[in-house]
N, C-alpha and C positions, 0 to 999 in steps of 0.2 A: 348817595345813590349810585354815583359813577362806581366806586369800587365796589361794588357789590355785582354791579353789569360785567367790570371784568373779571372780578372771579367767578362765575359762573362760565361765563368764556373762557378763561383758565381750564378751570375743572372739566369744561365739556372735552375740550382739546388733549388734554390728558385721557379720560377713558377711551375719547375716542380713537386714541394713537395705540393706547393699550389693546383695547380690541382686536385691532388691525394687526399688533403683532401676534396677538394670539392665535391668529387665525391661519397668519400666514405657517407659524409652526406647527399646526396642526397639519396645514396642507402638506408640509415637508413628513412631515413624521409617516405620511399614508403614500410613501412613493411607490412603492413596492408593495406587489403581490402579498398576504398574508402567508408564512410560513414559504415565500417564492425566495427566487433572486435577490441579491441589491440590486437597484437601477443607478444612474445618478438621479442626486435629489433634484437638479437641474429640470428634469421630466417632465416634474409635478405642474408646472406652469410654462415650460419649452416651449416652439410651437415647431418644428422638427417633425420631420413625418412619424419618425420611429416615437417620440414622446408623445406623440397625438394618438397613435396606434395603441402603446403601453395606456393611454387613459381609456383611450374605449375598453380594453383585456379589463380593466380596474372597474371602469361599470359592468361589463359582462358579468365578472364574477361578483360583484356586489347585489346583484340581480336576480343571478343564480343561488346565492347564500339566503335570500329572501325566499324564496321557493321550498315549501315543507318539504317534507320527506318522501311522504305517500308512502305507495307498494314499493317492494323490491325492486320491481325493476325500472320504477322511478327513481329510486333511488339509488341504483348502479349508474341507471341516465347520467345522474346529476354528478356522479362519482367523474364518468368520463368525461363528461367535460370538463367538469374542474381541473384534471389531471393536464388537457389539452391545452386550458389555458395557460398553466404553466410552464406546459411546454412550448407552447409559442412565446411568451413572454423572454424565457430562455434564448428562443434562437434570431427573439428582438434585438435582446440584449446583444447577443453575439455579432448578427448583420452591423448593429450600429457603430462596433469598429473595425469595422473591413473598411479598405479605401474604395470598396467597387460596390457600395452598396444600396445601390440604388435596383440591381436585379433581384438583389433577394429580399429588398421589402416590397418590390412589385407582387414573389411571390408569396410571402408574408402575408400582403393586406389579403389575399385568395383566400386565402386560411380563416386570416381573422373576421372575414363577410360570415363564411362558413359557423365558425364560431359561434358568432352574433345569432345567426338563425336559429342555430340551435338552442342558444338562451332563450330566444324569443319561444320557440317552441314547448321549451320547458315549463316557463312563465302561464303559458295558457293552459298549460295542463292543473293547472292547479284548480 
């Protein structure tokens, strides 16, 4: 009876390590923007102001992606800001190696509120 209890403890230990890696290279794989930037893969789990910034841009536009189409000019909406996030994403990236960059993610995160709202706004339009 005993080896039966620890191969089952074996075996759980094994999926369960497996899992865990699977999941963590999933998270790596989604650092970046779709068709954006590379970031470092670092980001994906950083806690760095600018990696925390880059995850919220990452929900923004996950969010945004989830929002149909609708009319036209919903759908130019949707167009600009996607465009926005990647451009903020970009000059994420950029701030994050400057030696002084603690001014321009001050005005970065302006932006990135801005951003946010506007998802949000888009989201209920639906």
């Amino acid at each position: 009876m005993t080896p039966v209890i620890v191969a089952v403890v074996l075996a759980t230990l094994v999926l369960g390590g497996a899992l865990a890696l699977s999941a963590a290279r999933k998270a790596r794989g989604r650092a970046g923007l779709p068709g954006g930037v590379a970031v470092p893969r670092a980001w994906s789990g950083d806690r760095s102001p600018e990696a925390r910034m880059h995850r919220r841009l990452l929900a923004a536009h996950r969010a945004l992606e989830a929002v149909p189409q609708g009319d036209p000019a919903q759908a130019e909406h949707k167009v600009t800001v996607e465009q926005r996030i990647r451009t903020l994403d970009e000059a994420l990236l950029a701030a994050s190696r400057r030696a002084d960059k603690a001014d321009a993610l001050a005005t970065l995160e302006k932006e990135l509120l801005t951003v946010e709202s506007d998802v949000a706004a888009a989201c209920s339009l639906r």
